[in-house]
Structures are given as structure tokens and as C-alpha cells.
C-alpha positions as CSV (number, residue, x, y, z in Angstrom):
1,X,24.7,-19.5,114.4
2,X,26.4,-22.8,113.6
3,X,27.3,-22.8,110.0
4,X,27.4,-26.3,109.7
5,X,23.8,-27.0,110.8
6,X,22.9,-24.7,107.8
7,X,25.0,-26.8,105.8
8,X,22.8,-29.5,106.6
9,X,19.4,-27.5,105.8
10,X,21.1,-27.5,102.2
11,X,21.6,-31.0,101.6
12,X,18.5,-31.9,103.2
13,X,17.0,-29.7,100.5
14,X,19.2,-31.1,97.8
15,X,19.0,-34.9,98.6
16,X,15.4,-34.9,99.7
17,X,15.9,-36.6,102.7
18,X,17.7,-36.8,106.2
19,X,19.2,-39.9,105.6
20,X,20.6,-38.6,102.2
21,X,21.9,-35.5,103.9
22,X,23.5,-37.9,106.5
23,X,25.4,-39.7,103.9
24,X,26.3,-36.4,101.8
25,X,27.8,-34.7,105.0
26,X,29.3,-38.1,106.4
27,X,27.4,-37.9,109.3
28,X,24.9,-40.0,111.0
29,X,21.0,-39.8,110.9
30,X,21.4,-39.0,114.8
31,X,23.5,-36.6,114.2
32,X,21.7,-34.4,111.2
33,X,18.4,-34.3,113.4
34,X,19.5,-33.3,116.2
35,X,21.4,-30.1,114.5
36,X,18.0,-29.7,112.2
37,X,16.5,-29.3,116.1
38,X,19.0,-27.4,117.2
39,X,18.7,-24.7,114.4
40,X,15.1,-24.6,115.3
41,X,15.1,-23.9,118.7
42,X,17.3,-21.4,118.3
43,X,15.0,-19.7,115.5
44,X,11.6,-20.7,117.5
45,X,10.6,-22.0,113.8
46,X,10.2,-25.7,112.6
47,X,12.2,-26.0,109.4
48,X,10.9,-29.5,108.9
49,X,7.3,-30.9,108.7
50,X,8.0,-34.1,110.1
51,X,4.4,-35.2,109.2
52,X,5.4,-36.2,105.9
53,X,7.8,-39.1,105.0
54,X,10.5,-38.0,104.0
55,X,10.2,-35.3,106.1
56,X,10.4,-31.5,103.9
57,X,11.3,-28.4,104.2
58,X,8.6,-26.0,105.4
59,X,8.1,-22.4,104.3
60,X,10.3,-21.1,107.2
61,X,12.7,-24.0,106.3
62,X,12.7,-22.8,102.6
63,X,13.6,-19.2,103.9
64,X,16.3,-21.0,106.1
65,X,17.4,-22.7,102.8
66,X,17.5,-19.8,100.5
67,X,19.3,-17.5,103.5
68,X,21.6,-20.0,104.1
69,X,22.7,-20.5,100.5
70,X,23.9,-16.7,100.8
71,X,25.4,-16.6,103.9
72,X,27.6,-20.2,103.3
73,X,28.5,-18.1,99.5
74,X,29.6,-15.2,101.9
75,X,31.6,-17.5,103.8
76,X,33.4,-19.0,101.3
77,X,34.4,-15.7,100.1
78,X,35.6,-14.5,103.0
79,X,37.8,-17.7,103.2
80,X,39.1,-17.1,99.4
81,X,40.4,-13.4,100.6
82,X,43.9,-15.7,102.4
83,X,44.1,-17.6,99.8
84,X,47.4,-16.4,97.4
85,X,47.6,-19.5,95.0
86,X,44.3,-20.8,95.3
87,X,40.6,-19.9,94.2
88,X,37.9,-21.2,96.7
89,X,34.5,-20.0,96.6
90,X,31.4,-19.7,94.6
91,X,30.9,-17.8,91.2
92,X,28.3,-17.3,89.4
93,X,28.8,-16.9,85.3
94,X,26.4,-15.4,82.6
95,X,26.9,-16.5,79.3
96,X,25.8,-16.1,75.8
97,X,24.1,-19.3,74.5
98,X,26.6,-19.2,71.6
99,X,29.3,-19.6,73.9
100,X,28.5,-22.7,75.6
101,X,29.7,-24.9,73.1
102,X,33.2,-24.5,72.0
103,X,34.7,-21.6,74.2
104,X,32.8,-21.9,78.0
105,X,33.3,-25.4,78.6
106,X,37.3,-25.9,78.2
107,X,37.9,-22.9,79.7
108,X,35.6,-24.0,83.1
109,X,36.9,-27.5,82.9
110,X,40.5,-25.9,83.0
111,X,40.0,-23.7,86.1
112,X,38.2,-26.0,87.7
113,X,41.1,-28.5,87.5
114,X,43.8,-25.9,88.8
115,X,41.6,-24.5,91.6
116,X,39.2,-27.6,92.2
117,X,37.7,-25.7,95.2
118,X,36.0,-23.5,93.3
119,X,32.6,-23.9,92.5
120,X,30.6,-22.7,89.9
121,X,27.7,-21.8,88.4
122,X,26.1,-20.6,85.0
123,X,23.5,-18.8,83.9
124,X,22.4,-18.5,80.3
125,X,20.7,-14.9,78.6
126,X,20.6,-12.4,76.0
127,X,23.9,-9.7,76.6
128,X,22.0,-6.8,77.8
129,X,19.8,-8.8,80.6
130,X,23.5,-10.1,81.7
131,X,25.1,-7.1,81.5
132,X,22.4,-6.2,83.8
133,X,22.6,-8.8,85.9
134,X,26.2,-8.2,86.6
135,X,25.3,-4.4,87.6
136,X,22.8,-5.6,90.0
137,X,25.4,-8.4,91.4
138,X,23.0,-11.1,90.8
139,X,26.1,-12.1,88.4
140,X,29.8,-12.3,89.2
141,X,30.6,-11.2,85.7
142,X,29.1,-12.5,82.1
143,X,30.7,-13.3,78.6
144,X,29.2,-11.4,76.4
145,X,28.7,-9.4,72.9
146,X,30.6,-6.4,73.0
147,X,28.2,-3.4,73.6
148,X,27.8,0.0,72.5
149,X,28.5,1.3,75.8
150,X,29.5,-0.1,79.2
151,X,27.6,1.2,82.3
152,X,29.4,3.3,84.5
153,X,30.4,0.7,87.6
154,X,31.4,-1.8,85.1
155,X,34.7,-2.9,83.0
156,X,35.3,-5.2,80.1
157,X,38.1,-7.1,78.9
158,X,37.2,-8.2,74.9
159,X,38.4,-11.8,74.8
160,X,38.2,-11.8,70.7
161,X,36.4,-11.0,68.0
162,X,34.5,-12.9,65.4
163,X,34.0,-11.9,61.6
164,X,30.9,-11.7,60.1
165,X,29.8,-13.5,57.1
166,X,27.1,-13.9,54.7
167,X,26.0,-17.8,55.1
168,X,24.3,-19.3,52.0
169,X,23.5,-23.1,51.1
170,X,26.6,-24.4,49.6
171,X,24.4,-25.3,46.4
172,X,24.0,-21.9,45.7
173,X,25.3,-20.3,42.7
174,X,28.2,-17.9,43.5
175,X,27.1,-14.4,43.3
176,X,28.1,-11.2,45.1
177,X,27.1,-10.8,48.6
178,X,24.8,-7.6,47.8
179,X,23.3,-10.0,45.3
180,X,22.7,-12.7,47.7
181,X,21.3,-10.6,50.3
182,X,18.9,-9.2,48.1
183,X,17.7,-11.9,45.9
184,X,17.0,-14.8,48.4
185,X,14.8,-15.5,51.8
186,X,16.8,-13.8,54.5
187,X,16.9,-15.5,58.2
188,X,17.9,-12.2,60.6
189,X,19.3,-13.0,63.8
190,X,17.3,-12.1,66.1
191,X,17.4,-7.7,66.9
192,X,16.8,-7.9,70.7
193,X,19.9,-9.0,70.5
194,X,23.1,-7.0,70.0
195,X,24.6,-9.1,67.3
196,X,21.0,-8.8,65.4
197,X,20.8,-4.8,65.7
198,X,24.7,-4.7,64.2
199,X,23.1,-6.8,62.0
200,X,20.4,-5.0,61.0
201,X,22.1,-1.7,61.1
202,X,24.5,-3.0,58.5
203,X,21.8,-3.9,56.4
204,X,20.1,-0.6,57.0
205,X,23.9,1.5,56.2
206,X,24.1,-0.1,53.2
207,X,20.8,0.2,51.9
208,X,20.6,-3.5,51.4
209,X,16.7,-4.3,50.9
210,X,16.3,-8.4,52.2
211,X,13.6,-10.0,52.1
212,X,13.1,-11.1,55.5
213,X,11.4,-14.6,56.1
214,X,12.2,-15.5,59.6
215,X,13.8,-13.9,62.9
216,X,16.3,-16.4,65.0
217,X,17.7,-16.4,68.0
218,X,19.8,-19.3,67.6
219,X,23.0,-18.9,65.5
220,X,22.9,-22.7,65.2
221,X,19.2,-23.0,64.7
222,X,20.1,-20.2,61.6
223,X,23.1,-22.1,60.2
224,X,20.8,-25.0,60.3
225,X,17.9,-23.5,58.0
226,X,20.3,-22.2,55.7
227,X,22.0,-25.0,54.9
228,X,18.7,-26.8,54.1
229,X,18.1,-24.1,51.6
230,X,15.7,-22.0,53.3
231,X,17.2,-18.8,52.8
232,X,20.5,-16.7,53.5
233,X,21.9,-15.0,56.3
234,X,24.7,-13.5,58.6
235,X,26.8,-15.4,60.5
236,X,29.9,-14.6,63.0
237,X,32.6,-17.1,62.2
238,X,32.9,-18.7,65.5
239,X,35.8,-19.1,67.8
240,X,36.4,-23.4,68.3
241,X,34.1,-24.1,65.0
242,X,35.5,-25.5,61.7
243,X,36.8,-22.4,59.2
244,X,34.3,-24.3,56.6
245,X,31.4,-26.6,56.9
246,X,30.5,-28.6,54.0
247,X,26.8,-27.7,53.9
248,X,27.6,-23.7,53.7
249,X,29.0,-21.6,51.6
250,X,31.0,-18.4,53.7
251,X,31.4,-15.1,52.1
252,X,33.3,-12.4,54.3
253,X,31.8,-8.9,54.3
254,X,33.7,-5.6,53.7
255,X,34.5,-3.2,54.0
256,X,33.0,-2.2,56.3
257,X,34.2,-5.1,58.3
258,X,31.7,-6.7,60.6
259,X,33.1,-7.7,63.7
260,X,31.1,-9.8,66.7
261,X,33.4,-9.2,69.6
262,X,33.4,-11.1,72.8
263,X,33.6,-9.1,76.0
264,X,34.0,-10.4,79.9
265,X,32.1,-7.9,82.1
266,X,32.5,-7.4,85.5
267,X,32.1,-4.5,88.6
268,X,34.7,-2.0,88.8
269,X,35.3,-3.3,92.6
270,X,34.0,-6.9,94.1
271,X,35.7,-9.8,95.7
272,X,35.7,-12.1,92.5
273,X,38.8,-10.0,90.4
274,X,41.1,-12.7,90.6
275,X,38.4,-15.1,89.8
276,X,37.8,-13.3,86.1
277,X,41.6,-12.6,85.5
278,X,41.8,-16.2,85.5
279,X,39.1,-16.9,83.5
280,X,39.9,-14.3,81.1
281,X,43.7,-16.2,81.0
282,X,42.0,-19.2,79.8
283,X,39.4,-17.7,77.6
284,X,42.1,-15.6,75.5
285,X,44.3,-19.0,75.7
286,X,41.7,-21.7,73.8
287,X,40.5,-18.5,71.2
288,X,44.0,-18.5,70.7
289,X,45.0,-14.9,71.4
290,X,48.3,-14.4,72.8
291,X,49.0,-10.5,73.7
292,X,46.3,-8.6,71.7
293,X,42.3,-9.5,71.3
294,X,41.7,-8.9,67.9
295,X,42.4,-10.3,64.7
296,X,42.6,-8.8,61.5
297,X,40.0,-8.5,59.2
298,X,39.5,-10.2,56.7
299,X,39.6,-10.0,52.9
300,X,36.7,-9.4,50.8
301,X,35.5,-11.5,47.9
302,X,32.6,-10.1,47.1
């Protein structure tokens, strides 16, 4: 089978039409039918209903498509294996939403520009369904919260870590943090996450009775609300965002210490290694680290 003519299934598919895969591939109109026709004598399927205009993928053309997307991933990685300096290929990322501001974006910008064959792609979810993912190779590896535990078949690399803080309005009279916690609306990030069960187990260690008014799963959305005045929370003090914000007020917790701690998860054993040590390199480089992962906690004023 002709890689090239599934090639041309795909950007049929992507530019919705053969004249649009023609210009994508640099080929002419001619030319993309007759490997479309090719592919389905071969087959014994029609991959295109030509009844239409533009003509469109059929149901076997779909399955063509989606097969073909795999096999053309497979390819390129099999490609990448000779390549010493170079990263070719396709990866596929899961991230934290809270990520994808400030820490994801310079770091994929800056391998894409060394290693501009490589492409990728990213997917957005909650740590423990990407965690998952990545164990059931749907994902190449994820950024994540730090878990509890890592499944066996997986490894971590924690790219920093990210104090806590107790978030009020910065309008707010200054009071300890127990008294804050206790004596205004709390916003709780939301517990299916891991962030919101340290969360709320902190709250729950030190017998710290909130009154809960909402459940968030945005830290944004949360940092938002309080500084409107709408209650108080806890916040990790994100990597690539301002050490103060005019509309908050930032008390650190501790001790204990609370920690959020970024982690890049990937398979013991898969063809994309080099892929996340470089990723890793760039990640540790724009959270600043430089030989360790962590930074030290910090002082409390409460």
C-alpha cells in the first residue's frame, strides 16, 4: 500500500475537497484522483461518493481516513528512530488547563523551532484522566499535578512546584489565614481534581471549618471571583504569573507547606523518550529551574 495515496485521503478530508488536496500536496487534480482510484481498487471499496459536489468521504473512506492517520503516525516514527540531532514525528501532549497559559506555549514554540519537523498535538483534562490516558497510549506523555502514586508502567520527572496560598480580595482587612478561611465565603477548587483533594485535605488536617459557597474548576475563574469580593480561597502561585496582582491579597500557608507540584508523565518504554527529555529541558528552563525541581518553601505570615 502506497503511503502517499493515504496521504491524499487525509487532506482530502482536511481541505474538503480534491482540488484543495491537490494544491496542499502540490499535485494536480489528475493526479489526486487517479491515486483516490487507485486506493480503491485495491481495497474493492469506494472511499469517495462522487455523487455529491465536492465529492466526500464515505464510511469506508472515513475508516481509510482514521487508519491512515495511524499508520502515516507509525511511519513517521519509524523515520524519527535515524534521526541523532533531529525530532521528526507526531506527539501527542496532555495538559492541565492551568498550564496552557504561561508554561506550555513557550516551551512548544521552542521545540518546535529547533526540531520544526515535529508535529504536535494537545489534549486538555483533569490529571488523573491523563495520567490514564498516557497508560493506555492514547497519550505520548501529559503535564500534570503531581500524584499520590504513579502506576506501575509509568515514570515522572516533577518539572517544579508551586506554593499554595490563601487568596482574598485585596480590600480585605488583614487577618490571619485561619481567620480568613473561617470567617468569609470559601471558593474550593474543584476535589475531582488532585489540587482540590490536597486542598481539602488540608482543610480537613487542620480542622479548618469554611464555609463553602462554590466548587471551581478554573484556578482563573477562582482568582477572578475572589477578587470581586465574592469570597476567599486557595491558590498555587503560578509558574510565568506576576508574584502579586493588584486585585489580591496572597498569604503563604505553613507549616505545613502546601506544595502544587508539576509532573511530566510518561511509559517506562515507548519510542517518544527523546521527545519528553526535550520537552522536560525546556519546561525546567522557562520555570526557571536549573539542577533541582523544587523551591523552597516559603515563609509564613500568618
Amino acid at each position: 500500500m502506497n503511503l502517499r495515496f493515504l496521504q491524499t485521503v487525509i487532506a482530502v478530508s482536511t481541505t474538503g475537497s480534491l482540488a484543495g488536496a491537490a494544491d496542499m500536496l502540490g499535485l494536480s487534480h489528475s493526479a489526486v484522483s487517479l491515486q483516490i482510484k487507485a486506493l480503491e481498487d485495491e481495497l474493492q471499496i469506494r472511499i469517495l461518493d462522487r455523487s455529491t459536489r465536492p465529492p466526500r468521504l464515505t464510511d469506508d473512506g472515513l475508516s481509510v481516513l482514521e487508519y491512515g492517520e495511524q499508520l502515516l503516525k507509525l511511519a513517521a516514527d519509524i523515520r524519527s528512530i535515524g534521526q541523532s540531532d533531529s525530532l521528526v514525528g507526531a506527539v501527542k501532549i496532555g495538559v492541565v488547563p492551568s498550564v496552557l497559559v504561561k508554561l506550555i506555549p513557550p516551551a512548544l514554540a521552542n521545540l518546535r523551532l529547533a526540531h520544526p519537523k515535529l508535529s504536535i498535538d494537545i489534549a486538555t483534562g483533569m490529571s488523573d484522566d491523563l495520567m490514564s490516558d498516557v497508560a493506555k497510549r492514547k497519550l505520548d506523555f501529559a503535564l500534570l499535578t503531581q500524584p499520590g502514586m504513579i502506576p506501575e508502567g509509568l515514570t515522572e520527572s516533577v518539572i517544579c512546584e508551586e506554593p499554595l496560598d490563601v487568596i482574598t480580595a485585596a480590600d480585605i482587612p488583614a487577618a490571619s489565614t485561619r481567620e480568613i478561611l473561617t470567617e468569609n465565603p470559601f471558593i474550593l477548587f474543584n476535589r475531582r481534581t488532585w489540587t482540590g483533594q490536597q486542598i481539602d485535605h488540608y482543610l480537613r488536617s487542620e480542622k479548618l471549618q469554611v464555609k463553602l459557597a462554590m466548587e471551581i474548576d478554573s484556578i482563573e475563574a477562582i482568582e477572578a471571583l475572589v477578587a470581586h469580593g465574592l469570597g476567599v480561597s486557595i491558590s498555587p502561585r503560578r509558574v510565568g504569573f506576576p508574584e502579586s496582582d493588584p486585585r489580591l491579597r496572597r498569604l503563604p500557608i505553613g507549616p505545613p507547606f502546601l506544595l502544587r507540584r508539576l509532573t511530566l508523565v510518561q511509559r517506562d518504554r515507548g519510542p517518544r523518550k527523546r521527545v519528553a527529555k526535550a520537552l522536560e529541558r525546556e519546561l525546567k528552563r522557562i520555570a526557571g529551574q536549573t539542577g533541582t525541581t523544587g523551591m523552597e518553601a516559603p515563609d509564613s505570615h500568618a
